[in-house]
NULO-561387 format. One record per atom (N, C-alpha, C, O, CB): atom name; y, x, z. Coordinates in pm, whole numbers. Glycine has a CB too. Layout:
# residues N
PT dolum     yy     xx     zz
PT    CA      Y      X      Z
...
END
This chain:
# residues 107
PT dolum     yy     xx     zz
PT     N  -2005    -64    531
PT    CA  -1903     33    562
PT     C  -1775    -41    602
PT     O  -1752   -156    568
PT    CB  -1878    127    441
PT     N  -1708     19    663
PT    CA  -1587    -59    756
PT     C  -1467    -16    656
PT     O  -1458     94    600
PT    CB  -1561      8    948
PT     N  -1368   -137    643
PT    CA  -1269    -79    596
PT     C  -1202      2    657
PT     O  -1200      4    780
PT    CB  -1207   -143    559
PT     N  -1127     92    575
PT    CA  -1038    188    631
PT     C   -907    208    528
PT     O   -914    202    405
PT    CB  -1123    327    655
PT     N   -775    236    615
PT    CA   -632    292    521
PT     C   -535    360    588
PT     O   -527    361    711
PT    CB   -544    176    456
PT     N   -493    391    547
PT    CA   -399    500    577
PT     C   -290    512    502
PT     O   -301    511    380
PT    CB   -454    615    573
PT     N   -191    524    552
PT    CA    -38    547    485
PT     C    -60    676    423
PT     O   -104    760    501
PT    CB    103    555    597
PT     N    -39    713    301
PT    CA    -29    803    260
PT     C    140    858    190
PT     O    200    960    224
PT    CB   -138    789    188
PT     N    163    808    139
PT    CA    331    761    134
PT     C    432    741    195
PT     O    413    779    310
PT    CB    355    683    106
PT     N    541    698    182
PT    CA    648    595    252
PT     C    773    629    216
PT     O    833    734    194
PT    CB    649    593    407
PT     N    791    539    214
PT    CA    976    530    206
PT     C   1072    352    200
PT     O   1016    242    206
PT    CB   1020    623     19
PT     N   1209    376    187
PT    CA   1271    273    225
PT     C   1344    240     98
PT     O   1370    307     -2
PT    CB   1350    294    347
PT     N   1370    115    132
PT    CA   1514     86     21
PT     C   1570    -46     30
PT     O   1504   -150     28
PT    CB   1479     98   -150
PT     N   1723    -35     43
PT    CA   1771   -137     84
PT     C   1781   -305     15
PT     O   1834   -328    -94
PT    CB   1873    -83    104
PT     N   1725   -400     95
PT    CA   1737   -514     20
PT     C   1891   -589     28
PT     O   1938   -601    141
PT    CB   1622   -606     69
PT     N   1979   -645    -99
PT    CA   2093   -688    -66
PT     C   2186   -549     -3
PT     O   2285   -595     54
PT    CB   2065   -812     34
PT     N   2184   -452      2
PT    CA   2224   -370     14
PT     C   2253   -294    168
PT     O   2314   -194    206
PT    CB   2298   -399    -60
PT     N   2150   -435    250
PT    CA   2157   -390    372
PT     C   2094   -421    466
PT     O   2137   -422    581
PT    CB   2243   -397    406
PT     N   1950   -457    422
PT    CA   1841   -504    476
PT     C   1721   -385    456
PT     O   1655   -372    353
PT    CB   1812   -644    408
PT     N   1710   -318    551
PT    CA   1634   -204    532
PT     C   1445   -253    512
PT     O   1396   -334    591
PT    CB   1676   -100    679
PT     N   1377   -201    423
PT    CA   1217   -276    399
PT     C   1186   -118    354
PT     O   1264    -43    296
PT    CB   1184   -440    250
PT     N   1047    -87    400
PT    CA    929    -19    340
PT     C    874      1    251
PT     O    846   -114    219
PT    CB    862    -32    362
PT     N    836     57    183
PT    CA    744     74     93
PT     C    585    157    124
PT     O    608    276    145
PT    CB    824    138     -4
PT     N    474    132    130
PT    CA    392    260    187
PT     C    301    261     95
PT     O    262    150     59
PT    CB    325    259    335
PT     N    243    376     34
PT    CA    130    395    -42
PT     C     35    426     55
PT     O     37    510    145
PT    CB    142    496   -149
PT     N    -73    315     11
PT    CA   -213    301    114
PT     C   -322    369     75
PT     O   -381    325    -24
PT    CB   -272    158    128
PT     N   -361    458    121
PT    CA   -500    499     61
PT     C   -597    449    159
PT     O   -589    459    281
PT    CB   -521    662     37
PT     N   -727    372     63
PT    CA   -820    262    145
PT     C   -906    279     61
PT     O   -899    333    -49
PT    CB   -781    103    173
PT     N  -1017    216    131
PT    CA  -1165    272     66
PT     C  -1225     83     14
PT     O  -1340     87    -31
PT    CB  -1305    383    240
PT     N  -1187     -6     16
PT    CA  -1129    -98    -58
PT     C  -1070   -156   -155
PT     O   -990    -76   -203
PT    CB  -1101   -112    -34
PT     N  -1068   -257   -212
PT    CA   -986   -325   -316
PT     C   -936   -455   -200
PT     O  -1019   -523   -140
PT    CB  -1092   -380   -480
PT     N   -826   -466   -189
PT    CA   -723   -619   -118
PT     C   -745   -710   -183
PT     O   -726   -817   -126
PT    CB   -558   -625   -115
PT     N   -788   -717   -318
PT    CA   -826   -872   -364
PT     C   -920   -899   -431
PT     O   -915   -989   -515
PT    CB   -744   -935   -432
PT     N  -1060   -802   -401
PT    CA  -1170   -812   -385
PT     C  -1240   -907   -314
PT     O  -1247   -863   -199
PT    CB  -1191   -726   -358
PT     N  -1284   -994   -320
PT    CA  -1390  -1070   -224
PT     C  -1539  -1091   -311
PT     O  -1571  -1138   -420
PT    CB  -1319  -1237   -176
PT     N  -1604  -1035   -207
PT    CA  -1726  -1002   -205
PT     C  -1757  -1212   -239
PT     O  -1703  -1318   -205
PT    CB  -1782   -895    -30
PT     N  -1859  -1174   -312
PT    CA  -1924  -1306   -364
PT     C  -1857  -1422   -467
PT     O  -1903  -1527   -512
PT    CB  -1954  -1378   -243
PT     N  -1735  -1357   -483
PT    CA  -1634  -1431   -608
PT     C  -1641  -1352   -684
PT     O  -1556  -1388   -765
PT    CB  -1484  -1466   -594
PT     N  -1692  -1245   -728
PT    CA  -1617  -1150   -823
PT     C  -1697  -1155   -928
PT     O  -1820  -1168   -927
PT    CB  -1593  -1003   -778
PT     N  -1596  -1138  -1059
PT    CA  -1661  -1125  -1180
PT     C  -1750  -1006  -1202
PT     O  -1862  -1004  -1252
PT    CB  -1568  -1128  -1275
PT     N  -1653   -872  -1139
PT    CA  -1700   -709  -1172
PT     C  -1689   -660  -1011
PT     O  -1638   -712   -912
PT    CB  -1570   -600  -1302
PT     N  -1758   -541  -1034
PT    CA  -1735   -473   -865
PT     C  -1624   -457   -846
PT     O  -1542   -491   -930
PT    CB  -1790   -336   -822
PT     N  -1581   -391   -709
PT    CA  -1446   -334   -687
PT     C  -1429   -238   -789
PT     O  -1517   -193   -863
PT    CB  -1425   -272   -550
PT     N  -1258   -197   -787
PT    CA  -1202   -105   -905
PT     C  -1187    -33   -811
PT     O  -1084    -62   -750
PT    CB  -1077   -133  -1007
PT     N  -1270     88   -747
PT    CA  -1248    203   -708
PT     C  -1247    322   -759
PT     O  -1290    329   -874
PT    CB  -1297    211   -644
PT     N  -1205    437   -699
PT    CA  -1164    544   -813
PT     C  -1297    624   -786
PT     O  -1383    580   -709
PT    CB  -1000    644   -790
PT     N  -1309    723   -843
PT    CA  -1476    820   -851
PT     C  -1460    876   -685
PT     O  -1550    949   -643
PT    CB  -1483   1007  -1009
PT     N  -1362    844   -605
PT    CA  -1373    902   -456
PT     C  -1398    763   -371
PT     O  -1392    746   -250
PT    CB  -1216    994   -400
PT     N  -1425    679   -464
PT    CA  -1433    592   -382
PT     C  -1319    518   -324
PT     O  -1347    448   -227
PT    CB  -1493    639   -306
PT     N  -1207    520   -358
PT    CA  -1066    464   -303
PT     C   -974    413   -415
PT     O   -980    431   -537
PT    CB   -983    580   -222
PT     N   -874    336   -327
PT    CA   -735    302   -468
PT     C   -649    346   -376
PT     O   -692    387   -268
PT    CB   -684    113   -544
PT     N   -508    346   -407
PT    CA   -345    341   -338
PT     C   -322    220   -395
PT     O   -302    201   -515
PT    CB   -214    466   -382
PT     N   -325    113   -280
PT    CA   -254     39   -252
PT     C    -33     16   -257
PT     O     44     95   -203
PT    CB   -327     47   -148
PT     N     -7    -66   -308
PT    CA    137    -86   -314
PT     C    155   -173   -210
PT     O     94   -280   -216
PT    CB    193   -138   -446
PT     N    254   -143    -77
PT    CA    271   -251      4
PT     C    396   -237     85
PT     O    419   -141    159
PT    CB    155   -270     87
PT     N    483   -351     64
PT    CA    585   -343    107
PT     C    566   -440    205
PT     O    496   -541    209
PT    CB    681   -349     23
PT     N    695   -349    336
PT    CA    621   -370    462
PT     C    834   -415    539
PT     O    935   -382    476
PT    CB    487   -169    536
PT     N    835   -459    621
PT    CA    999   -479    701
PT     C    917   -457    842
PT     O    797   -467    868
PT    CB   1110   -676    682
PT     N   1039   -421    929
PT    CA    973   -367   1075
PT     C    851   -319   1099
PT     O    792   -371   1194
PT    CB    968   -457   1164
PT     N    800   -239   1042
PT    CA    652   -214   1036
PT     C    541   -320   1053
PT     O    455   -324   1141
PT    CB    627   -125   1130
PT     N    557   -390    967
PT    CA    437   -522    935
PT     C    462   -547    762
PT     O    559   -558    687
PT    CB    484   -708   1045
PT     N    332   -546    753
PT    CA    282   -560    595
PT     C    392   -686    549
PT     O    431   -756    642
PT    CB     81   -613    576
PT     N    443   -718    410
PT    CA    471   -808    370
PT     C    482   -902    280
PT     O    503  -1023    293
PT    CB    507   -797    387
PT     N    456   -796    129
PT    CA    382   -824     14
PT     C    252   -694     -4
PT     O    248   -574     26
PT    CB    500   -830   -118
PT     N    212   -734    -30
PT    CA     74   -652    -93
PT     C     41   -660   -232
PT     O    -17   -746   -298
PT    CB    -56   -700    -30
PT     N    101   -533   -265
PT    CA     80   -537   -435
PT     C     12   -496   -514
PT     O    -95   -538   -470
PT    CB    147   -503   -494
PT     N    -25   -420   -644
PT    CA   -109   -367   -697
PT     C   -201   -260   -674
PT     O   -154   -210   -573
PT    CB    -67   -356   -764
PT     N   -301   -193   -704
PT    CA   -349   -114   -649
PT     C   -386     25   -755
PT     O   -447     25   -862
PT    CB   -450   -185   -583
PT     N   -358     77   -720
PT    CA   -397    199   -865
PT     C   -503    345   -788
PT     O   -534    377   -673
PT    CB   -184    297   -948
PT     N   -526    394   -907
PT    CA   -661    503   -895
PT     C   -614    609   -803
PT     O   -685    659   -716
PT    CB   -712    585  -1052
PT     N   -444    651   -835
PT    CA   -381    770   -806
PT     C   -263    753   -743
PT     O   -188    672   -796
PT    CB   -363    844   -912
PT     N   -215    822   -617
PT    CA   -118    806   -528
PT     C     22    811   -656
PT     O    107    723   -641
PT    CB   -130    938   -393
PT     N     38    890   -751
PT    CA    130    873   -837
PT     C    145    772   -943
PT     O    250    751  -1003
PT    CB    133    967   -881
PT     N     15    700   -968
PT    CA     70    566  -1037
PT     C    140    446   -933
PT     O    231    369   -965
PT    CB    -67    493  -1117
PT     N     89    450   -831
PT    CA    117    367   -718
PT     C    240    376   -701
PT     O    295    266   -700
PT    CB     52    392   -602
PT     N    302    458   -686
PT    CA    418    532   -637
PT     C    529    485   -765
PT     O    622    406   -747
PT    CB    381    718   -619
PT     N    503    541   -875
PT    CA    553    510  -1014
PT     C    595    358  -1014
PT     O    708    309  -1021
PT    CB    436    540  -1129
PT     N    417    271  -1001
PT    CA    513    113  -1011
PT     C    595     68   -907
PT     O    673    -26   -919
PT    CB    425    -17  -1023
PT     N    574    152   -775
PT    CA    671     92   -644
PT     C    807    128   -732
PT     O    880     35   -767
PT    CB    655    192   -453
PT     N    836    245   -763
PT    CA    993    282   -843
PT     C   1031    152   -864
PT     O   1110     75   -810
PT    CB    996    375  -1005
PT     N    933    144   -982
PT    CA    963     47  -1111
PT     C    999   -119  -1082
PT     O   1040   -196  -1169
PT    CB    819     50  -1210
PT     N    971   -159   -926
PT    CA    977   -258   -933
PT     C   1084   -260   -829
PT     O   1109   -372   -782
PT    CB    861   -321   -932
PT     N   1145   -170   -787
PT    CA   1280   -171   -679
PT     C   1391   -113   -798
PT     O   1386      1   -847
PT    CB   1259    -38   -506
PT     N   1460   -183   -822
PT    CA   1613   -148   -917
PT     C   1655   -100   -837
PT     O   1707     -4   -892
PT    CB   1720   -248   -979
PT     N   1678    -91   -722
PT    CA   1811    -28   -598
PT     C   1740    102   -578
PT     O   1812    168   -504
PT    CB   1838   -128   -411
PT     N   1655    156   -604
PT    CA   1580    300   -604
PT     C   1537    312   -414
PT     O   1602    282   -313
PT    CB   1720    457   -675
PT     N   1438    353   -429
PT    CA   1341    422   -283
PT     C   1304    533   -270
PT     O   1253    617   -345
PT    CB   1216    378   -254
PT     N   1348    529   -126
PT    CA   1407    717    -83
PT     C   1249    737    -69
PT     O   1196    657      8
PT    CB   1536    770    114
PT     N   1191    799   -110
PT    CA   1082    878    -29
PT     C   1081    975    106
PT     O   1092   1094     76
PT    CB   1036    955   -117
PT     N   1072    953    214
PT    CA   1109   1011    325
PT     C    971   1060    395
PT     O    965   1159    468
PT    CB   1196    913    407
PT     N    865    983    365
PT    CA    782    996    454
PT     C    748    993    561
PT     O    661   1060    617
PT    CB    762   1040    452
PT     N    847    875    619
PT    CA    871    845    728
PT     C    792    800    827
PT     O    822    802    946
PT    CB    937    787    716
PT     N    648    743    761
PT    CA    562    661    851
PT     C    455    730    739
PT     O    454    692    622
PT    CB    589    464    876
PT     N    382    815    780
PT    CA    241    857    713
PT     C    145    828    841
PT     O    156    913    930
PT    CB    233   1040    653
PT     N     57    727    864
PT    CA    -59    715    998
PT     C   -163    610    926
PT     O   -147    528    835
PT    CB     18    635   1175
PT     N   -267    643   1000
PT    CA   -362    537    994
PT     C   -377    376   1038
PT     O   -356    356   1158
PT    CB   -442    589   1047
PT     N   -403    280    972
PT    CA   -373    186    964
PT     C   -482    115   1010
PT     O   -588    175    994
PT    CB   -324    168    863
PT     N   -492    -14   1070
PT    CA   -570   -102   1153
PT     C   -601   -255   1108
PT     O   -531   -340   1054
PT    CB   -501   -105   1279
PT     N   -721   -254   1149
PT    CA   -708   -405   1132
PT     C   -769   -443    995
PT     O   -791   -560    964
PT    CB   -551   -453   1140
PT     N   -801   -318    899
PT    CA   -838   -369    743
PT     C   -746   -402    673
PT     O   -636   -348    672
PT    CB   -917   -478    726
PT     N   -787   -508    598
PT    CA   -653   -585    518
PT     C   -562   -650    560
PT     O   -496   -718    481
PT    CB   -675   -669    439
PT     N   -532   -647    698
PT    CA   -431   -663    726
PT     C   -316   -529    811
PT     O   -222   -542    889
PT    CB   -466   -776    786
PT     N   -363   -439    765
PT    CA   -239   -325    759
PT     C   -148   -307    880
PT     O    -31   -270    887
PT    CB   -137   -361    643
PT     N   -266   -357   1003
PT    CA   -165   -322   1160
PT     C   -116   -175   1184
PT     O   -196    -90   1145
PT    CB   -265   -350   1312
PT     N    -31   -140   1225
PT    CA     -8      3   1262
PT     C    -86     41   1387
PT     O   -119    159   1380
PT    CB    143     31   1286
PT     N   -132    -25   1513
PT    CA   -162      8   1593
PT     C   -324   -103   1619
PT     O   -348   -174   1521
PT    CB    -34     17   1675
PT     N   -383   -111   1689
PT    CA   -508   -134   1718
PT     C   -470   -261   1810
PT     O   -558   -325   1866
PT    CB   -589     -4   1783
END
């Protein structure tokens, strides 16, 4: 099966108080730090078969890739938790995503 993701999320928040960066909750039918033939246990997918991905992104390109959780609201929860300057949820960029694990916007 081919990977697949999709922005399900999004929003911004300023770095230094004026460096605008992304945030997007990914829904993917994947685990990002899964590799097939290293792994202790299978992928941690949820009973649909997917996680939300945490991935903070500047000019629309991936840039850290962070944890991954069962439910678009835990995902969402640790993005909060790990921006002190708080992130607007706007929903600014909800689309399907390319490329697999590497999170192209366009093809």
């Amino acid at each position: 099966m081919a990977d697949t993701a999709q922005i399900v999320k999004s929003g911004t928040w300023l770095y230094d108080g004026c460096v605008v960066y992304e945030v997007w909750i990914v829904k993917q039918n994947f685990d990002f730090y899964y590799d097939e033939g290293f792994e202790d246990a299978p992928e941690d997918l949820n009973e649909n078969g997917e996680v939300f991905q945490v991935v903070f992104a500047k000019d629309g390109r991936a840039r850290t890739i962070g944890l991954a959780f069962h439910s678009i609201e835990k995902a969402a929860a640790k993005a909060d938790s790990l921006i002190p300057q708080g992130i607007t949820w706007d929903d600014h960029r909800i689309q399907p995503l390319f490329g697999g694990r590497r999170y192209q916007l366009s093809e």
